[in-house]
C-alpha positions in Angstrom: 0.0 0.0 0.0 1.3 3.0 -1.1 0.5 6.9 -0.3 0.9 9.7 -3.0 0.8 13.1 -1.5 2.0 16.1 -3.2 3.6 13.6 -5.8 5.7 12.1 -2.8 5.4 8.3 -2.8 5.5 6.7 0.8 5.5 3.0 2.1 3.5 2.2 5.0 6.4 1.8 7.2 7.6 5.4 6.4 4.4 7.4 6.8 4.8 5.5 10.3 8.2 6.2 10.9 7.0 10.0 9.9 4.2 9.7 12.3 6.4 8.8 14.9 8.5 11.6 14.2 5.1 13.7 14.2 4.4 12.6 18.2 8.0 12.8 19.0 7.9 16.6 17.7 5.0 17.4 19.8 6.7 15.5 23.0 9.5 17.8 22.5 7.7 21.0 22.5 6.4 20.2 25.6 9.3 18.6 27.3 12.1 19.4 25.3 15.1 20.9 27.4 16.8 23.5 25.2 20.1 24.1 24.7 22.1 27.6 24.8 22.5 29.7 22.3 24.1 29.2 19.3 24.2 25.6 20.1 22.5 22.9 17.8 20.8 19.7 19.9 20.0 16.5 17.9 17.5 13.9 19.4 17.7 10.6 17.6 15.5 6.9 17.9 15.4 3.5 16.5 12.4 1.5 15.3 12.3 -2.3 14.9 10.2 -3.6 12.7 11.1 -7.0 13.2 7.7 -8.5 11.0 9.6 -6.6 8.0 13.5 -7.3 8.7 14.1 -3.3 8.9 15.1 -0.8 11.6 13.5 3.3 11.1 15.9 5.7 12.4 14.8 9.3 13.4 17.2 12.1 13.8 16.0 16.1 14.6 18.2 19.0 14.9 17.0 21.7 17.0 18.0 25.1 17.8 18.2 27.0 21.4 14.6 28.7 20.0 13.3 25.3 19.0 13.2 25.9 15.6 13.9 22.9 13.6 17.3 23.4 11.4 17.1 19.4 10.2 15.3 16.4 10.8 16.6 12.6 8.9 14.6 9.5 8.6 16.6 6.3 7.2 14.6 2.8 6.6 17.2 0.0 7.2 16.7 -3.1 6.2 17.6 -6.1 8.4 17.0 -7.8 11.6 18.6 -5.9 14.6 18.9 -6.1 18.1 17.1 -2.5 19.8 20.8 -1.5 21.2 22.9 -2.3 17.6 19.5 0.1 16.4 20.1 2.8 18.7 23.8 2.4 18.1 23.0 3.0 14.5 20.8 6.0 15.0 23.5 7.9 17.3 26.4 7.3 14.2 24.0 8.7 12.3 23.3 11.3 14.6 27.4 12.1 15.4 28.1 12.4 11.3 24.8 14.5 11.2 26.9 17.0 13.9 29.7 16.5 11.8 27.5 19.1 8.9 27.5 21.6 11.7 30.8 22.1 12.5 
């Protein structure tokens, strides 16, 4: 099943993995802890989707105002344990930091 929005073709695991992204944006608002000024903070997650053999990884960049500077999503596929995930999701999350330097 497929989604085509503004000519933007999703699969069913990324519109949920953008969901997910959607909540987690809302948690933060409300419980985010900023950082100072002039200082970019990335949160980052790991889904398993086990039933698919894939992991969804979640990265946002955020500045001290909370204005969002970046946000990533990568679908990997394979089976993973939840700690190799979130091991993959903070690489991800040190070479986005990388950009910013």
């Amino acid at each position: 099943m497929c989604l085509n929005l503004l000519n933007i073709t999703c699969t069913c695991l990324e519109m949920l993995l953008m969901l997910w992204l959607c909540v987690w944006n809302l948690w933060i608002s409300v419980f985010w802890n900023r950082p100072e000024s002039g200082v970019i903070k990335i949160n980052f997650d790991a889904s398993l989707f086990s039933n698919q053999r894939r992991i969804g990884v979640g990265l946002l960049a955020r500045a001290h105002c909370r204005k969002c500077v970046t946000g990533r999503r990568l679908i990997i596929d394979g089976m993973f344990t939840p700690e190799i995930a979130e091991a993959m999701a903070a690489r991800l999350a040190a070479n986005l930091a990388s950009e910013f330097q």
